[in-house]
NUNU-616574 format. One record per residue: x negated, y, z of N, C-alpha, C in turn; residue in one letter. Coordinates in steps of 0.001 Angstrom, whole numbers, padded with zeros to 6 digits, always signed. Example, Ala and Ser with C-alpha at 12.3 -4.5 7.8 and 13.67 -1.06 7.14 Angstrom:
-013190-005690+007800-012300-004500+007800-013200-003300+007800A/-012850-002250+007080-013670-001060+007140-012900+000030+007870S/
***
This chain:
+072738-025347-015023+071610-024527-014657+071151-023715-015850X/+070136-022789-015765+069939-021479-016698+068520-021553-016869X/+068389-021041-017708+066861-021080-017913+066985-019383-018759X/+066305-018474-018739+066775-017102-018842+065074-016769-019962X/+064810-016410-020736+063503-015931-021587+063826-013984-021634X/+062337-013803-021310+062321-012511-021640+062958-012049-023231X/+062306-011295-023513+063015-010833-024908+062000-011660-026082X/+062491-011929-026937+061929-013015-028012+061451-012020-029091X/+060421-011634-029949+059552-011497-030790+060347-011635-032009X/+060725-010808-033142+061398-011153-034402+060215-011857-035552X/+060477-012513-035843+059654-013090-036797+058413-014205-036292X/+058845-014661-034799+057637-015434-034547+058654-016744-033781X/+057578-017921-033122+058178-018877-031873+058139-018316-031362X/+058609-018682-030252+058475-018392-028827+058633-019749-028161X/+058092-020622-026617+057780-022104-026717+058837-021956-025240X/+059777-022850-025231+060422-022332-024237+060133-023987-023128X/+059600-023713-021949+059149-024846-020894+060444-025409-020422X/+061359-026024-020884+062755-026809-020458+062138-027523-018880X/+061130-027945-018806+061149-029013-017683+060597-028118-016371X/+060432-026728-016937+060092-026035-015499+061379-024711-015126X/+062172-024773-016084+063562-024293-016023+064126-024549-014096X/+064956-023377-013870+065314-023038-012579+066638-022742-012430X/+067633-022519-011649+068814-021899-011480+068381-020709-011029X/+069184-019962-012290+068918-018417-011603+070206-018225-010519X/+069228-016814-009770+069771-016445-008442+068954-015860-007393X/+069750-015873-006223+068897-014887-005170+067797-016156-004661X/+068417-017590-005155+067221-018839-004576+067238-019827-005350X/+066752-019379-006370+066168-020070-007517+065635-021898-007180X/+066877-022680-008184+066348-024206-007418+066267-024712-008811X/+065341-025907-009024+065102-026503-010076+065768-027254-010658X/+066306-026728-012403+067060-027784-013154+066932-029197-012983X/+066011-029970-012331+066139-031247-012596+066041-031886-013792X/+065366-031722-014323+065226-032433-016551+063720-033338-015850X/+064122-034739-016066+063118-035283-015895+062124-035202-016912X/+060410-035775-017075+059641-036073-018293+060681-037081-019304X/+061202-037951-018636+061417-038840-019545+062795-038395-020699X/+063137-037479-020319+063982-037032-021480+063366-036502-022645X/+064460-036868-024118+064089-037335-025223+064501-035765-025855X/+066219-035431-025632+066359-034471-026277+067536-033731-025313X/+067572-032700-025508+068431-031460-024264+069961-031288-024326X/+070970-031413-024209+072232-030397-024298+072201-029290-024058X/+072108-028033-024896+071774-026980-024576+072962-025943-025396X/+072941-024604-024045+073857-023467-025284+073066-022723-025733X/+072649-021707-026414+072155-020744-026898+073023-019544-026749X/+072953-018598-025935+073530-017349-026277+072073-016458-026563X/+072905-015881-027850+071604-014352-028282+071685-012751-027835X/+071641-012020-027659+072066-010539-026501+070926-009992-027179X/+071432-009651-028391+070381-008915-029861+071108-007529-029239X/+070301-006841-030258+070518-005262-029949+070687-004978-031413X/+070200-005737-032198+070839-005390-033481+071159-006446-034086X/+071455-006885-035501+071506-007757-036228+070641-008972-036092X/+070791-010336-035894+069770-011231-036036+070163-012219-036643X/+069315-012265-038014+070022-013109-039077+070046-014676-038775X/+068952-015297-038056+069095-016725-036986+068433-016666-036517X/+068889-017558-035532+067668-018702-034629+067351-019902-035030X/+066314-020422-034718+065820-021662-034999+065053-022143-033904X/+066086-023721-033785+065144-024563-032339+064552-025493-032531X/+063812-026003-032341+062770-027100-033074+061504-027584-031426X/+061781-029007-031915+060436-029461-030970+059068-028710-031172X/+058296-028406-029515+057266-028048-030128+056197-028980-030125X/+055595-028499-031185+054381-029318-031867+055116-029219-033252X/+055690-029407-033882+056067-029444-034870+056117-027897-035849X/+056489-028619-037061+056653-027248-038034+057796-026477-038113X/+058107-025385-038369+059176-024629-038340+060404-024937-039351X/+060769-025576-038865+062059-026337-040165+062807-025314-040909X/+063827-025131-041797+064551-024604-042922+065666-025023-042481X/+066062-024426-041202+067554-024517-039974+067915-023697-039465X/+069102-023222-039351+069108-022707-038193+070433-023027-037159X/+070226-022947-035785+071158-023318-034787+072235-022325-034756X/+071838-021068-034635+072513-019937-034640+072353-018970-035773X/+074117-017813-036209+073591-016727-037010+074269-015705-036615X/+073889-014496-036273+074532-012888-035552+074245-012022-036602X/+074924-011816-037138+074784-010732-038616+075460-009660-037575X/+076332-009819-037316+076737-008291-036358+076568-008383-035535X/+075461-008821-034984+074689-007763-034018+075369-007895-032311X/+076596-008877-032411+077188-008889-030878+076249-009917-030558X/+077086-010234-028982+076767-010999-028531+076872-012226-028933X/+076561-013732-028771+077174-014844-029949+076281-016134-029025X/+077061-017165-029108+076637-018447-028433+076839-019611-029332X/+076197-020552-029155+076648-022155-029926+075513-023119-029237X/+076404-023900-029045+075853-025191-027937+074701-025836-029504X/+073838-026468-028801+072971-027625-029912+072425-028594-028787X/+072040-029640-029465+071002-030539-029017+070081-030879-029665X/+068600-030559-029095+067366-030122-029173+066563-031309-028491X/+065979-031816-029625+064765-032568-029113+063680-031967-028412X/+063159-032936-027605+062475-032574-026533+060974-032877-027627X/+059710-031637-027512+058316-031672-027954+057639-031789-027505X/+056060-031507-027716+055059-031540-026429+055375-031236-025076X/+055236-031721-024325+055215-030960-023399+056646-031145-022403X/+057628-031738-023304+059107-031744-022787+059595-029885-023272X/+058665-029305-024181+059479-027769-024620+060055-028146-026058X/+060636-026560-026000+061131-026946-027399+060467-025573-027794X/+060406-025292-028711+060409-023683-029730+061161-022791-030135X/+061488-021444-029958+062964-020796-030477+062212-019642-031415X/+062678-019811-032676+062712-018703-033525+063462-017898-034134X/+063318-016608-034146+064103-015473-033951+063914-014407-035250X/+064708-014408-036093+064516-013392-037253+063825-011990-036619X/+064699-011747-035991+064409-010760-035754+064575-010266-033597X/+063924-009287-033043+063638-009395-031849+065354-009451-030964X/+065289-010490-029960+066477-010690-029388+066299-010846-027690X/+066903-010758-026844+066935-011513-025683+068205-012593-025861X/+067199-013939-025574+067799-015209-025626+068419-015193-024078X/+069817-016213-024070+069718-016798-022974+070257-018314-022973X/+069195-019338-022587+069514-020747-022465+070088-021375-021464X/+071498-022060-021488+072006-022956-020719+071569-024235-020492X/+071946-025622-020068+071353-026132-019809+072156-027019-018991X/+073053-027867-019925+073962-029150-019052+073651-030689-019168X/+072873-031044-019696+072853-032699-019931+071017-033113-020406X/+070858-034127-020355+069954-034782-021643+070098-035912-021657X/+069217-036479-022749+069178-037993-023377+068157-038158-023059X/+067809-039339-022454+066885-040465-021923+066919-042039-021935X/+065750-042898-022250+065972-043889-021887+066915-044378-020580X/+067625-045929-021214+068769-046051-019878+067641-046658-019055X/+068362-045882-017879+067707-046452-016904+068931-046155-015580X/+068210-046595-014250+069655-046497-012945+070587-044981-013145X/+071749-045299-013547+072662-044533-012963+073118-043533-014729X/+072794-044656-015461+072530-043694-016776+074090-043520-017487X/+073892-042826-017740+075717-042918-018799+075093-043334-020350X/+076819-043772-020462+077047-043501-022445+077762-042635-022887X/+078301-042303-024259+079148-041688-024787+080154-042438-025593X/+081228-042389-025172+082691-043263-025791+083374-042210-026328X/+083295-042434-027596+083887-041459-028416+085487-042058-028218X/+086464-040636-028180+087903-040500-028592+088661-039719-029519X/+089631-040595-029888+090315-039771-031192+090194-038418-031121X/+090142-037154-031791+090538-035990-030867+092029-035447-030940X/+092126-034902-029593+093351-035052-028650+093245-033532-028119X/+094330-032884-027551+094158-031133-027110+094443-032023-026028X/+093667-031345-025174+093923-031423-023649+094888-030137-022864X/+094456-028414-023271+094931-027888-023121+095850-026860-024336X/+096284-026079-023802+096521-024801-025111+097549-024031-023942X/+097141-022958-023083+097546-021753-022675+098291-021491-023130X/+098857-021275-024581+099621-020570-025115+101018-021075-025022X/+101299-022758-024406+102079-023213-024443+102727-023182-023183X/+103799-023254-022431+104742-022988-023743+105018-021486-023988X/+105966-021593-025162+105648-020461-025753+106215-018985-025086X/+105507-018034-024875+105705-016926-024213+104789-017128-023157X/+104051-017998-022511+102950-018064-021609+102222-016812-021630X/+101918-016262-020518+100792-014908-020585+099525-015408-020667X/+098155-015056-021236+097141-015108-021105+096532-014970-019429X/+095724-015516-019521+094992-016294-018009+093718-014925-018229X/+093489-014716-016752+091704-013966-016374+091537-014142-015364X/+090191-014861-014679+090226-015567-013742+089912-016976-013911X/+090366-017578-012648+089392-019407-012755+091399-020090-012936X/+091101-021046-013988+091819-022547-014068+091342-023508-013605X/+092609-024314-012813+091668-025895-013230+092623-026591-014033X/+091484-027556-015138+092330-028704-015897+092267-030156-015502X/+093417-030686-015182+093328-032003-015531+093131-032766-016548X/+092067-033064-016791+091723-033673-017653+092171-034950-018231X/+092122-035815-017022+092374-037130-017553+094248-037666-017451X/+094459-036351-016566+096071-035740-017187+096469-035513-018128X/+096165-035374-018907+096587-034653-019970+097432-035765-020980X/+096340-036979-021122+097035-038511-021574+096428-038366-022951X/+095100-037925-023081+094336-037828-024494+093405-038638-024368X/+093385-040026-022829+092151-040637-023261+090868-040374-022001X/+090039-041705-021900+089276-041506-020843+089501-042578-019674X/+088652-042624-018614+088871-043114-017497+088402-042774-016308X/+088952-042998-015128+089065-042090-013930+086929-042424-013539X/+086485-043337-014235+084716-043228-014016+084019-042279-015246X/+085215-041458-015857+084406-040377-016477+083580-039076-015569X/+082496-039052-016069+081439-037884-015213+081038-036947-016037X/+081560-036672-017425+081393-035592-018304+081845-035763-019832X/+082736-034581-020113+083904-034250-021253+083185-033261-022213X/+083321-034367-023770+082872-033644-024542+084306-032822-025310X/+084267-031460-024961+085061-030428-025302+084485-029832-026824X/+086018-029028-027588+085478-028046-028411+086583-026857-027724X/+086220-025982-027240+086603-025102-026423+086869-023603-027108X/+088203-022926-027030+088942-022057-028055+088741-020884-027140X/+088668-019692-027765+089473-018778-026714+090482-017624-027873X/+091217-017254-027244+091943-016402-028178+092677-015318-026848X/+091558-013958-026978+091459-013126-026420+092710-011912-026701X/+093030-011227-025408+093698-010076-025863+092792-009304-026388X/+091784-009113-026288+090451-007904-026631+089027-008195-025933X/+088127-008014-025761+086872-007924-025491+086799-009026-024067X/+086144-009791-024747+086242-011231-023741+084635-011535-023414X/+084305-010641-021732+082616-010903-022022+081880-012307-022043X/+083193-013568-021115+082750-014606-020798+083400-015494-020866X/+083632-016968-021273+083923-018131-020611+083071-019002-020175X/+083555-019928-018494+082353-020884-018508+083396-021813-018054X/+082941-023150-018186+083392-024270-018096+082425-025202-017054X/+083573-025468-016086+082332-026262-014739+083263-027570-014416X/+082381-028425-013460+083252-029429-012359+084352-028711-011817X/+085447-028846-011363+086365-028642-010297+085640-029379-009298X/+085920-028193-008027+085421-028382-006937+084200-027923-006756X/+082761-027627-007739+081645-027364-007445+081769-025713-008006X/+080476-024751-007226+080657-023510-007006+080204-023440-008379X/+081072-022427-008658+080663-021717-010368+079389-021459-010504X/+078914-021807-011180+077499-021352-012259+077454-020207-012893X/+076073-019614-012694+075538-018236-013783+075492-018826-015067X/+076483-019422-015775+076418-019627-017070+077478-019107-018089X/+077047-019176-019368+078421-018706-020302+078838-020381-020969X/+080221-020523-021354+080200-021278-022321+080522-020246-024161X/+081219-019702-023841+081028-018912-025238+081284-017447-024637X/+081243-016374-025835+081040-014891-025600+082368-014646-026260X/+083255-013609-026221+083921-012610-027420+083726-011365-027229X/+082595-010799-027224+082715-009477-027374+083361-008631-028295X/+083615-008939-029625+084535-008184-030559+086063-009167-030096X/+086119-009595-029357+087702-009832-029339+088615-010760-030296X/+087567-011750-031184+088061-012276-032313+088622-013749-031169X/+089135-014672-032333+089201-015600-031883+087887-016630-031965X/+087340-017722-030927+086178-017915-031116+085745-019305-030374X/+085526-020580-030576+085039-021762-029785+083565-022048-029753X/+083580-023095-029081+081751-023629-028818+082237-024956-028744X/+081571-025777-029107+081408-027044-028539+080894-026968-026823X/+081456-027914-025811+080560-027843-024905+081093-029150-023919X/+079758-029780-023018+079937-030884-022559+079611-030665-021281X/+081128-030826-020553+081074-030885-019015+081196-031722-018303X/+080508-031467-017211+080391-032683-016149+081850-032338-014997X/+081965-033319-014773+083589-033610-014018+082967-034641-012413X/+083478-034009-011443+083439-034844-009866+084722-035707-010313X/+085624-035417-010469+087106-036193-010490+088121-035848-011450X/+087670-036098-012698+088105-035898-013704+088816-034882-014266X/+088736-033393-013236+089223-032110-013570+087748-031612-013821X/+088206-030181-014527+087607-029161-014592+088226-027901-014374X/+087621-026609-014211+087635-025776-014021+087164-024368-015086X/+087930-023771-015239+087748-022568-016324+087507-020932-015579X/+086830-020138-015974+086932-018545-015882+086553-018025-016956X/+087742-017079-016902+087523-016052-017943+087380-014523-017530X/+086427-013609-018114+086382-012134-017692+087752-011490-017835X/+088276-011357-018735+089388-011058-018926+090621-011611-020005X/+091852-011048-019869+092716-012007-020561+092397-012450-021743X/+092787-013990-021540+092636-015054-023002+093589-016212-022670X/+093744-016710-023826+094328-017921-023754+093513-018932-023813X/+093287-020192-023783+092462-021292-023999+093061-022747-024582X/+092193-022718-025237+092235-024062-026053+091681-024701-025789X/+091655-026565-025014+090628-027248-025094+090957-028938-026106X/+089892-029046-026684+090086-030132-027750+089427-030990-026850X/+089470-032275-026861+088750-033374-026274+088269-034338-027545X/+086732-035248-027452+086520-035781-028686+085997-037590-027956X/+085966-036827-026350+084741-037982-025950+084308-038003-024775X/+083557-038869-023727+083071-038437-022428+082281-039189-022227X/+081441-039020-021657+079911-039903-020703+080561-040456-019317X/+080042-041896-019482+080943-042313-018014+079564-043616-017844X/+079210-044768-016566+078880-045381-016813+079046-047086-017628X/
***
């Protein structure tokens, strides 16, 4: 789910309400983030118009720390997953060098265990995928699905979400990747940007119905996926 902020203020907070967050769309339905969560899985993409030297996310109530989550010196588009403690309120704070339109994703949190709760079982890391193989493979645009727990890097068939570090290596100007369940309808979300066409990853942690996932890309790329870990009960 998405949580979308007008345009952000350079040089100030801005207090962003995580627990009243919505799926954008023509019928806007509610993220679901209970009170009792502690701290967020979140992406950050920035959609600056010029240069923005960082961001900074921080609980609110608190002081403005000497961090930053994100840095866009040129001025593209640019994403990186964090996890963000939850502040007053269940918000957090985003600060912005300079004026940007943010946009926040919004896949997981941490909470006391309680019914139906997962853990995290860390695994060696292992490639699950690489497009490029074998060699002479064309670049993919459009939706994949991966088998995940195919692949033989680890896991078990009661995994319900894969902690990825996710590659792309674009022919040229790559507006999107997102990373979902197989089987559930794609999401208004990004997992990373390439607008200059470089090569470029995110960390990011997906939730799985049956131990696949599913990929789209705007246009041709190859993909890389690293595996480190998964939430299961």
């Amino acid at each position: 789910s998405t949580i979308i902020t007008g345009a952000l203020v350079g040089g100030t907070s801005t207090t962003l309400p995580i627990l009243s967050g919505s799926y954008t769309g023509s019928s806007p339905l509610p993220c679901d983030v209970p009170s009792t969560a502690q701290a967020y899985s979140l992406n950050f993409t920035l959609v600056p118009t010029g240069p923005v030297n960082y961001l900074t996310v921080y609980p609110t109530g608190e002081s403005l720390p000497i961090v930053s989550t994100l840095n866009d010196p040129t001025g593209t588009v640019e994403a990186n997953a964090a996890i963000a403690p939850a502040g007053a309120g269940g918000s957090i704070e985003a600060y912005v060098t300079q004026t940007t339109n943010l946009v926040v994703d919004i896949n997981g949190y941490f909470a006391p265990v309680g019914a139906g709760a997962l853990s995290l079982y860390a695994l060696p890391p292992c490639r699950v995928l690489d497009t490029r193989n074998p060699a002479g493979a064309p670049p993919f645009e459009g939706t994949i699905n991966v088998n995940v727990l195919g692949s033989g890097c680890g896991g078990t068939g009661a995994a319900e979400a894969y902690v990825f570090n996710a590659t792309v290596v674009p022919d040229g100007m790559l507006g999107y990747l997102t990373l979902w369940p197989e089987g559930s309808v794609q999401p208004l979300v990004s997992t990373l940007n390439a607008y200059a066409g470089d090569v470029t990853s995110n960390m990011a942690i997906v939730p799985t119905n049956n131990t696949e996932i599913s990929a789209f890309a705007t246009s041709n790329t190859y993909l890389v996926l690293d595996l480190f870990g998964y939430f299961a009960p």
